[in-house]
N, C-alpha and C positions, 0 to 999 in steps of 0.2 A: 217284547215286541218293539224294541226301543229302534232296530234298524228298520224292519217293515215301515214303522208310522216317518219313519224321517226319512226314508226314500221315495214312500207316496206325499209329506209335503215337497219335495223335492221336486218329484214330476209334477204336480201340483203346481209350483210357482212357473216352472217350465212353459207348464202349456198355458198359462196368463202371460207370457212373455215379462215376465218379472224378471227386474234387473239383481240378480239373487248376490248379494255382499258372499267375498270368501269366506267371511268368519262365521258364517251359516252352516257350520258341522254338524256331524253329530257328535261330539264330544262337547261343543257348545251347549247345546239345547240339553245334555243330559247334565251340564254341569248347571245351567240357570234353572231347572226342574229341582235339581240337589237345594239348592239354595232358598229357590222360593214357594217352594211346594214340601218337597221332602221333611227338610230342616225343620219346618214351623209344624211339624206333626199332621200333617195330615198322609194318611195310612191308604185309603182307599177313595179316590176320585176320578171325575172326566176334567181333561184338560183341553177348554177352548182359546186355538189359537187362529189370529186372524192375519195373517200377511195381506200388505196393502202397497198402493203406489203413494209417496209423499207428494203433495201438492206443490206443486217446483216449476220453473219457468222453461225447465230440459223437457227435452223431448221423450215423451212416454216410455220410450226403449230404454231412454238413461236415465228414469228419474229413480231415485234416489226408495231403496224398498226399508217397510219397518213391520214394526208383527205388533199385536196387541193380546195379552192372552188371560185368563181367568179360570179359576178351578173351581168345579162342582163337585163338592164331596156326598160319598154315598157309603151308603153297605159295604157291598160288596160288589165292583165291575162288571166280574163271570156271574151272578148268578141273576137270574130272572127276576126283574127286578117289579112284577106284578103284570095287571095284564090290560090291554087295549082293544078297544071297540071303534072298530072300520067300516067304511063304505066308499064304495066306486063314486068319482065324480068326473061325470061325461061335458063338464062347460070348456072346460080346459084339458089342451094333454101335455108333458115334456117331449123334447128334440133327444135326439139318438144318437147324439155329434160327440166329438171327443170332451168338451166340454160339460156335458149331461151327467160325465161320471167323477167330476169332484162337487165339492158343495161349494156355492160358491153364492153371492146375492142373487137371488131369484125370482121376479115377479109372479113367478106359478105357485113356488111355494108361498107367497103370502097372501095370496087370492085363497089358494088350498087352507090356509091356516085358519085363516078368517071365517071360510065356508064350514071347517070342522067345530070352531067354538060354534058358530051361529045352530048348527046342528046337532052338540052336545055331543061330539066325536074325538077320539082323543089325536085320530088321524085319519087320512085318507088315499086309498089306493090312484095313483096317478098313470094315466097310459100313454103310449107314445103315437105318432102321428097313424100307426099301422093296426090302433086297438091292441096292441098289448100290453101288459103289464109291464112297469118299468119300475118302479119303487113307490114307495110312501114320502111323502113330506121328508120323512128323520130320517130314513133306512129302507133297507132290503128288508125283503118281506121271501121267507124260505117258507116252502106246501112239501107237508110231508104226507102222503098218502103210501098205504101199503108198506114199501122197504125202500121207496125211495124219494127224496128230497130233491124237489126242482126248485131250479134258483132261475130267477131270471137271467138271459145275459148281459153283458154290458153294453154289448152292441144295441141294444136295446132301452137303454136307457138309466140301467140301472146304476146305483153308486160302487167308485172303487173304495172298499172296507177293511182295511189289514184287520179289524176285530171278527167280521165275517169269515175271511178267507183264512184265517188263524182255526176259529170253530169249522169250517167245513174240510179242513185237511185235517183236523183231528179226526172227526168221522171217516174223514176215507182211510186213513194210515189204520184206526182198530176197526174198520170196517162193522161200522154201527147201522149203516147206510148206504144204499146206492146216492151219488151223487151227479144228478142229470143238471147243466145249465140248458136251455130251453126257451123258447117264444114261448109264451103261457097265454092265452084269454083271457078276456075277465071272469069268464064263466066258470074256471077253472077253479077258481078260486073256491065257491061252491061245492067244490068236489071233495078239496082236501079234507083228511080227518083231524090235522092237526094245523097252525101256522104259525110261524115264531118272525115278528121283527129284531134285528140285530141293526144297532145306530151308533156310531163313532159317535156320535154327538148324547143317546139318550140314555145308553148301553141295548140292555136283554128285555124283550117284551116278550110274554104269549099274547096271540092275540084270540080273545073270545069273542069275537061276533063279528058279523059282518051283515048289515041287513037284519034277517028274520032267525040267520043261523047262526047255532053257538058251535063251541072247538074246542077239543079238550086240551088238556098240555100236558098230559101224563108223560108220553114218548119224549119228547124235546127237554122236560123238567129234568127224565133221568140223564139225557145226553147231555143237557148243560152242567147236571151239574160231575159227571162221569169229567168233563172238560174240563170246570175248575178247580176239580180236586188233581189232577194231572197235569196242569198249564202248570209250565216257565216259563 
């Protein structure tokens, strides 16, 4: 997934009007991963990285860009990495603007964050100005009901996920799944039999509850892991 994630950071700095250095390839980033991630043994992690503007007397368009970045080692990436307990929070919604779909410093998410620990939540469903579902705090949040999996859209507020959109073309190419993107309710949510968060940032969640209701992860447990046994 080495060209995916580096053509979403790419558009990514883009739409921040980030003054993006030439030497920002991807033969760059996979050569500084080699070195500082790979080399020292670590096998299996999330890579966060943070491009920013340098604080400079230039004018914002020219000032001067740098990254900052840290690795969370884990298990294993692909596989479910345990499960989270959700609830709807109507104080706040996110914006549905081209911005909405990378992760970027967010006032909503740390109001959300805050309201989740205060709550004893490990996350919380966020909606966008029109009552729909837009994502969670970390990630996309996929409702499997029946044979098929709705995903929010983006227009809608949800994150753009090369690990998401990696997992849901696998589904569609062996056809495991109908794949519907969709305006969803919050109501909906309620409906599904199963829900899976997928997070650039946290990896693979099932999620078990939401409210009063539990979810299984039988379905998603075997698809995920049908994925990671088959991912290159």
């Amino acid at each position: 997934m080495a060209e995916e994630s580096y053509f979403f950071l790419m558009a990514s700095m883009r739409k921040m009007r980030l003054n993006i250095p030439l030497t920002y390839t991807l033969e760059f980033f996979q050569e500084l991963f080699q070195n500082e991630v790979l080399s020292k043994g670590v096998q299996n992690g999330i890579v966060q990285l943070m491009a920013y503007r340098k604080q400079d007397d230039k004018p914002l368009a020219k000032s001067e860009t740098a990254f900052f970045f840290e690795v969370d080692e884990t298990e294993d990436v692909l596989r479910i990495q345990g499960n989270v307990e959700l609830d709807l929070i109507k104080e706040i919604n996110v914006n549905a603007n081209l911005l909405s779909n990378i992760r970027v410093h967010s006032p909503e998410n740390i109001y959300a964050q805050i309201y989740a620990r205060e709550n004893d939540l490990d996350d919380v469903i966020l909606l966008n100005p029109n009552k729909k579902i837009a994502r969670s705090i970390f990630g996309n949040l996929l409702f499997l009901q029946d044979n098929v999996i709705k995903i929010p859209k983006q227009t809608e507020g949800a994150y753009i996920s090369p690990l998401m959109e990696n997992f849901v073309t696998f589904i569609h190419k062996n056809k495991l799944a109908e794949i519907e993107e969709a305006e969803i309710i919050a109501f909906e949510s309620q409906k599904a039999e199963e829900i899976l968060r997928i997070s650039d940032e946290k990896g693979v969640h099932s999620v078990s509850k939401i409210r009063n209701k539990t979810f299984e992860n039988t379905r998603f447990s075997e698809m995920v892991q049908t994925w990671a046994e088959n991912f290159i």
